[in-house]
MDAnalysis code that builds the backbone (N, CA, C; Angstrom):
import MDAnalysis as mda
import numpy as np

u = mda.Universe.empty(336, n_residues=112, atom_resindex=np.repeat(np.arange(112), 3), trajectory=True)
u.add_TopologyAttr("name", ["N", "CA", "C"] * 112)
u.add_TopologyAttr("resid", np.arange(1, 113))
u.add_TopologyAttr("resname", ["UNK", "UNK", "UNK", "UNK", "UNK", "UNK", "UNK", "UNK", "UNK", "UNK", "UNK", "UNK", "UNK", "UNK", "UNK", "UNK", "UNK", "UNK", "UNK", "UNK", "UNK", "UNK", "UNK", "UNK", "UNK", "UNK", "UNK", "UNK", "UNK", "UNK", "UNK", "UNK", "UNK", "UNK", "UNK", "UNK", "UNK", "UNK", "UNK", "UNK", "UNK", "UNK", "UNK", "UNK", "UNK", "UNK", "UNK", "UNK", "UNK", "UNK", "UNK", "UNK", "UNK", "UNK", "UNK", "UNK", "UNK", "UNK", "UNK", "UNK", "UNK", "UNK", "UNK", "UNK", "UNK", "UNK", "UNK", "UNK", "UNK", "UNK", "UNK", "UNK", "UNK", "UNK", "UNK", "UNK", "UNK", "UNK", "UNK", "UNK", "UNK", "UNK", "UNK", "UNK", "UNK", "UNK", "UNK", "UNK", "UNK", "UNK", "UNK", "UNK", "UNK", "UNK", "UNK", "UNK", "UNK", "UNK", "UNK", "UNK", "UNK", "UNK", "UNK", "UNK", "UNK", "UNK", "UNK", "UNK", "UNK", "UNK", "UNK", "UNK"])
u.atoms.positions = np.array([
    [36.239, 74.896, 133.163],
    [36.135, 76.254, 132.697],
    [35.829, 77.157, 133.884],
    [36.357, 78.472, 133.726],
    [35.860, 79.738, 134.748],
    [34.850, 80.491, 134.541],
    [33.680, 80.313, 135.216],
    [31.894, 81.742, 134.547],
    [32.350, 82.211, 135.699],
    [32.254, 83.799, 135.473],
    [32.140, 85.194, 135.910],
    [30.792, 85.624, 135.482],
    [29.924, 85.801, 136.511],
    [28.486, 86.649, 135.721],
    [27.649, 85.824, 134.694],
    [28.421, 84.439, 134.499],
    [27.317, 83.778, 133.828],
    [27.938, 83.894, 132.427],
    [29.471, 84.266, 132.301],
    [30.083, 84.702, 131.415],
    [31.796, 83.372, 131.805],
    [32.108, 82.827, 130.585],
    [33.215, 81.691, 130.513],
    [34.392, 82.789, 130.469],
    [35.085, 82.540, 131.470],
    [36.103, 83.876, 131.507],
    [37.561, 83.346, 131.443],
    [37.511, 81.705, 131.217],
    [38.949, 80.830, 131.215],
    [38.693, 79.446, 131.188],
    [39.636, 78.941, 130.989],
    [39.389, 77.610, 130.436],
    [40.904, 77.203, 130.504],
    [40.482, 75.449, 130.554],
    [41.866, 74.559, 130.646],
    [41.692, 73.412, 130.327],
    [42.760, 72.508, 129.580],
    [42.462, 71.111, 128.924],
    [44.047, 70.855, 128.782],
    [43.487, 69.426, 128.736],
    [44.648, 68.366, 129.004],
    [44.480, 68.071, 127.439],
    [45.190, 67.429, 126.717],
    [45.806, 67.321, 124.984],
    [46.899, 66.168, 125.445],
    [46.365, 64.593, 124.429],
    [47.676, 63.754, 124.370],
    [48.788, 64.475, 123.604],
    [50.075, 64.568, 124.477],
    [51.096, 64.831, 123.566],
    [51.325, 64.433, 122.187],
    [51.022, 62.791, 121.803],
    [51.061, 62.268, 120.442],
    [50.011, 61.234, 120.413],
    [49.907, 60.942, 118.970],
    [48.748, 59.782, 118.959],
    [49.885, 58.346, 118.642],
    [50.467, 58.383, 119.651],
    [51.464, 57.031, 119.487],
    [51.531, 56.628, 120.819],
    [51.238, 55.088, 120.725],
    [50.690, 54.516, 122.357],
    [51.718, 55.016, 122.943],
    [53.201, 54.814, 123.086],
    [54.105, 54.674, 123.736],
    [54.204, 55.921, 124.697],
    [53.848, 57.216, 123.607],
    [53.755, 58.223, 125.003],
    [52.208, 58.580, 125.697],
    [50.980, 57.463, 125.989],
    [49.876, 57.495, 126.039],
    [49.652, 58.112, 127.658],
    [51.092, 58.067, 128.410],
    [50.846, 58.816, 129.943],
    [51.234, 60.054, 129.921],
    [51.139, 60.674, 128.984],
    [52.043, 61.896, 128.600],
    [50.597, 62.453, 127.702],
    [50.701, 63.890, 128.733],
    [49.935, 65.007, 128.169],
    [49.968, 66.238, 128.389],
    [49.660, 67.070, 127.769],
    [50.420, 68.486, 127.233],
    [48.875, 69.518, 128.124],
    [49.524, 70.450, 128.984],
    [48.582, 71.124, 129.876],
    [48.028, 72.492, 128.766],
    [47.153, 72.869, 128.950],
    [46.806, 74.119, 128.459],
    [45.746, 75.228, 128.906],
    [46.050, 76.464, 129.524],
    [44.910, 77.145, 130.463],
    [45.116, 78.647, 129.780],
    [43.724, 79.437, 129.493],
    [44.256, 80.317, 129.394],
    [42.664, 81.366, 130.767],
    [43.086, 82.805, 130.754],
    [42.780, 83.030, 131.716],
    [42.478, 84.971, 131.424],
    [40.993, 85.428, 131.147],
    [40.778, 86.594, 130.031],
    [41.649, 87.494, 130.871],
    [42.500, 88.225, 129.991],
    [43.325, 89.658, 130.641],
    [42.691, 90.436, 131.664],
    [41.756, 90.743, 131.369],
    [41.195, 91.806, 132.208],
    [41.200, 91.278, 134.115],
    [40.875, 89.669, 134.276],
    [40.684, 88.590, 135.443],
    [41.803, 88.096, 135.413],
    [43.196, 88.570, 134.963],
    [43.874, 87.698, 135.170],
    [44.721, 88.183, 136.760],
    [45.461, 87.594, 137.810],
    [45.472, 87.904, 139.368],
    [44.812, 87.879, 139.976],
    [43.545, 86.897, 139.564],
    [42.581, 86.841, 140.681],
    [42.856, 85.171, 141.050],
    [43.501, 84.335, 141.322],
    [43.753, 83.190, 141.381],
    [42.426, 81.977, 140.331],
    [42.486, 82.852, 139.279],
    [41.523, 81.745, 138.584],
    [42.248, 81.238, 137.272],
    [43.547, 81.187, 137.262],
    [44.458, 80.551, 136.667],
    [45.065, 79.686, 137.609],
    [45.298, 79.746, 138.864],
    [45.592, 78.746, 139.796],
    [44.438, 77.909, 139.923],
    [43.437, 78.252, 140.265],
    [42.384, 77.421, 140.385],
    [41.922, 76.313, 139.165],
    [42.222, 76.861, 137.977],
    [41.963, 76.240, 136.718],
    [43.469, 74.988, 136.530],
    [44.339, 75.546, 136.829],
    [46.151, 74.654, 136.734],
    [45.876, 73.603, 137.810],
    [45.311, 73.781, 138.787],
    [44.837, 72.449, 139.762],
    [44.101, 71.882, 139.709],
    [42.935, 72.353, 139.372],
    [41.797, 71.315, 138.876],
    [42.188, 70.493, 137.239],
    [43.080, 70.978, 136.219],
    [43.464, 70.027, 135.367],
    [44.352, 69.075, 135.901],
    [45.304, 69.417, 137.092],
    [46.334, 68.474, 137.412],
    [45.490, 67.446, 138.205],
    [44.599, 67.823, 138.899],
    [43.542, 66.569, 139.404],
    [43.362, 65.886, 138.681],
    [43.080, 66.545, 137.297],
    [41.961, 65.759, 136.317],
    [42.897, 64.529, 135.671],
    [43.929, 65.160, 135.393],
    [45.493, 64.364, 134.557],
    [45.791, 62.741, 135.638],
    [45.748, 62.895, 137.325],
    [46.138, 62.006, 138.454],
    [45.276, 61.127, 137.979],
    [43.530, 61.814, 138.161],
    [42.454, 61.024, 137.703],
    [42.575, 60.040, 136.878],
    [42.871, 60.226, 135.728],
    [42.839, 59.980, 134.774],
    [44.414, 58.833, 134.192],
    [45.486, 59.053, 135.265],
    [46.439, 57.990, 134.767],
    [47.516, 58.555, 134.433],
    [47.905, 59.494, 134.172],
    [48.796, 60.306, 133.036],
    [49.758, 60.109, 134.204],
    [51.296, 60.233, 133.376],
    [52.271, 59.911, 134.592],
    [53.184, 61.516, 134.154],
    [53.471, 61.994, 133.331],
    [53.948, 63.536, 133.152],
    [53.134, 64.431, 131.728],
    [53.118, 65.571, 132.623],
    [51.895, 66.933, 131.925],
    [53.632, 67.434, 131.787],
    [53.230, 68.086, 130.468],
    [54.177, 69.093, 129.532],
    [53.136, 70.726, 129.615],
    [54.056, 71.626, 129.658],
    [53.651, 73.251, 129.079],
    [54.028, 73.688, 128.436],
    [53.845, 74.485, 127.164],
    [54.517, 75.291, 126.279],
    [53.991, 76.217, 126.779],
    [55.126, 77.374, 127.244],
    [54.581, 78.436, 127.276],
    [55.309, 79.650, 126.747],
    [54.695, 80.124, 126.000],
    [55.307, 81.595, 124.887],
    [56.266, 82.575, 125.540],
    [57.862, 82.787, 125.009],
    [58.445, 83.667, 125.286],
    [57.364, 84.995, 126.004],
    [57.932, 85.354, 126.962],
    [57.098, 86.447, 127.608],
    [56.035, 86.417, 128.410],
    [55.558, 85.299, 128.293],
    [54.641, 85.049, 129.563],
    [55.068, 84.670, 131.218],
    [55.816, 85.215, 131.115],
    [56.337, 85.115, 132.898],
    [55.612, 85.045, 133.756],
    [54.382, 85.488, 133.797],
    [53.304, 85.046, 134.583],
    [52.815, 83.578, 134.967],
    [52.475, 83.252, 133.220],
    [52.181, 81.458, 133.105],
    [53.644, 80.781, 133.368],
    [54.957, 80.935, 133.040],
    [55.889, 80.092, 133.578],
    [56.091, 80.414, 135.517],
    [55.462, 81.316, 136.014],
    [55.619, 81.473, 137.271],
    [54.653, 80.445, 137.625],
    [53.625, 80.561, 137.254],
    [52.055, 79.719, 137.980],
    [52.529, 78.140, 137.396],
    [53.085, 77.426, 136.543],
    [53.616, 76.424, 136.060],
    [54.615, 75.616, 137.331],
    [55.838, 76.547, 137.476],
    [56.962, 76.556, 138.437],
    [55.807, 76.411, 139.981],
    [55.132, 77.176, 140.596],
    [54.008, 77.090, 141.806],
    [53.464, 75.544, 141.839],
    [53.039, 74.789, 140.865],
    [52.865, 73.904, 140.963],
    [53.669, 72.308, 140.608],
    [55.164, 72.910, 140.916],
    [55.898, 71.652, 140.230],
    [56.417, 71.367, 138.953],
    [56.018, 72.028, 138.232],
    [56.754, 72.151, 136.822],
    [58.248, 72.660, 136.367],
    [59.126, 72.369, 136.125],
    [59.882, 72.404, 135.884],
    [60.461, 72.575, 134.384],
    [61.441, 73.628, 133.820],
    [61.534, 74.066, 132.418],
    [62.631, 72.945, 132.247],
    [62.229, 72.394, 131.272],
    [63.218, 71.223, 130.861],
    [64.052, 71.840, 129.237],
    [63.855, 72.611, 128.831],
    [64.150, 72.816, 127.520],
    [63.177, 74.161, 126.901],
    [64.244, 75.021, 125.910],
    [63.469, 76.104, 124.831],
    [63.558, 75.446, 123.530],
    [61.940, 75.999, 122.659],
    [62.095, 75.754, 121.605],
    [62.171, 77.372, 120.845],
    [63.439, 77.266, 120.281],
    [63.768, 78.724, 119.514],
    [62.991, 78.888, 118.072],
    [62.307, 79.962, 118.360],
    [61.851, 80.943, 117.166],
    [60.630, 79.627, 116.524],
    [59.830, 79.055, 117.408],
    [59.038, 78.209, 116.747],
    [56.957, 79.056, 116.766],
    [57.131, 80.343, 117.418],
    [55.812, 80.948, 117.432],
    [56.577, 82.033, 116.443],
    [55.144, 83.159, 116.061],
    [54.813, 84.384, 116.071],
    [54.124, 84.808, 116.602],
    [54.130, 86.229, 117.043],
    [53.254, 87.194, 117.766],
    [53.441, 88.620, 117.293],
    [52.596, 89.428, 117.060],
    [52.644, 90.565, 116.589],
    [54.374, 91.260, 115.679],
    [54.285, 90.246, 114.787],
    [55.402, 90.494, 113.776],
    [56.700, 89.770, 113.911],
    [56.591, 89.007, 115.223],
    [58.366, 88.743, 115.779],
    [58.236, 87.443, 115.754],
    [59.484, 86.599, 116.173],
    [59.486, 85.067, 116.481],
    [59.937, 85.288, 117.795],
    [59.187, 84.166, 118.281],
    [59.278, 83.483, 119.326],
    [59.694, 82.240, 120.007],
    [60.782, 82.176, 121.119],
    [61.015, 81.220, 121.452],
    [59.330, 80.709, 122.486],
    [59.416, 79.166, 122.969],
    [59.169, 78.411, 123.700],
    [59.895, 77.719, 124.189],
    [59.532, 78.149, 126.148],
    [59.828, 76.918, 126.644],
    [59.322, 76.113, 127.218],
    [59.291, 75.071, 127.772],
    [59.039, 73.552, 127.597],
    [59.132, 73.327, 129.245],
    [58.054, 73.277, 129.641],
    [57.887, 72.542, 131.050],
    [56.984, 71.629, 131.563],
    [57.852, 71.057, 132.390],
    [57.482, 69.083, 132.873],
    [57.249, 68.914, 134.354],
    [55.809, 68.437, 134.695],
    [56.026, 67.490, 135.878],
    [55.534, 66.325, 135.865],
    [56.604, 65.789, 136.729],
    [56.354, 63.889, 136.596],
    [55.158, 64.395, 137.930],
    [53.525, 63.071, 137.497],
    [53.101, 63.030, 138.782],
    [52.997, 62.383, 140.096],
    [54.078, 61.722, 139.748],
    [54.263, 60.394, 140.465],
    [55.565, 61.183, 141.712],
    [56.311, 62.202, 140.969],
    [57.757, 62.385, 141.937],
    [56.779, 62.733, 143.014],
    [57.400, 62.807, 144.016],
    [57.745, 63.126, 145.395],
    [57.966, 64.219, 145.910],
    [58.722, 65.075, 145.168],
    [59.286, 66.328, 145.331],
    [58.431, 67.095, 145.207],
])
């Protein structure tokens, strides 16, 4: 998590993709990062310290969903190796509309 002032200003967690052994190296990233602090690199700082945590821990590829329109979070995703493998169409809402998601992957094992 991120304290500002003694105040939790962001947060990030790793989530098994499924509760079925087979995808048990496989886990789904999630950070979010309060509007007002967001460009201060404490969404980078938070996206690296989970990808530590994921190496730590065994996981061989972290997934992102991240909400039509957040170009920000698919930029900071892409910065660290992630790659958009796929959209999921019209599967959110947000203030009245549907929303696509898309879907990004890094293996932690590649090289690249």
């Amino acid at each position: 998590m991120a304290v500002v002032a003694n105040r939790v200003v962001g947060w990030a967690s790793l989530s098994r993709f499924s509760d079925r052994s087979a995808y048990d190296e496989t886990a789904e990233t999630s950070f979010y990062v309060e509007s007002s602090l967001r460009g201060r690199g404490i969404g980078r700082a938070l996206k690296a310290a989970i990808i530590a945590e994921a190496r730590r821990n065994g996981f061989h590829t972290l997934l992102a969903r991240v909400a039509e329109g957040s170009d920000a979070s698919r930029h900071l995703n892409r910065t660290f190796g992630f790659v958009e493998v796929g959209t999921l169409k019209e599967v959110g809402r947000k203030f009245g509309r549907r929303l696509d998601v898309h879907l990004m992957q890094l293996l932690l094992n590649d090289p690249t």
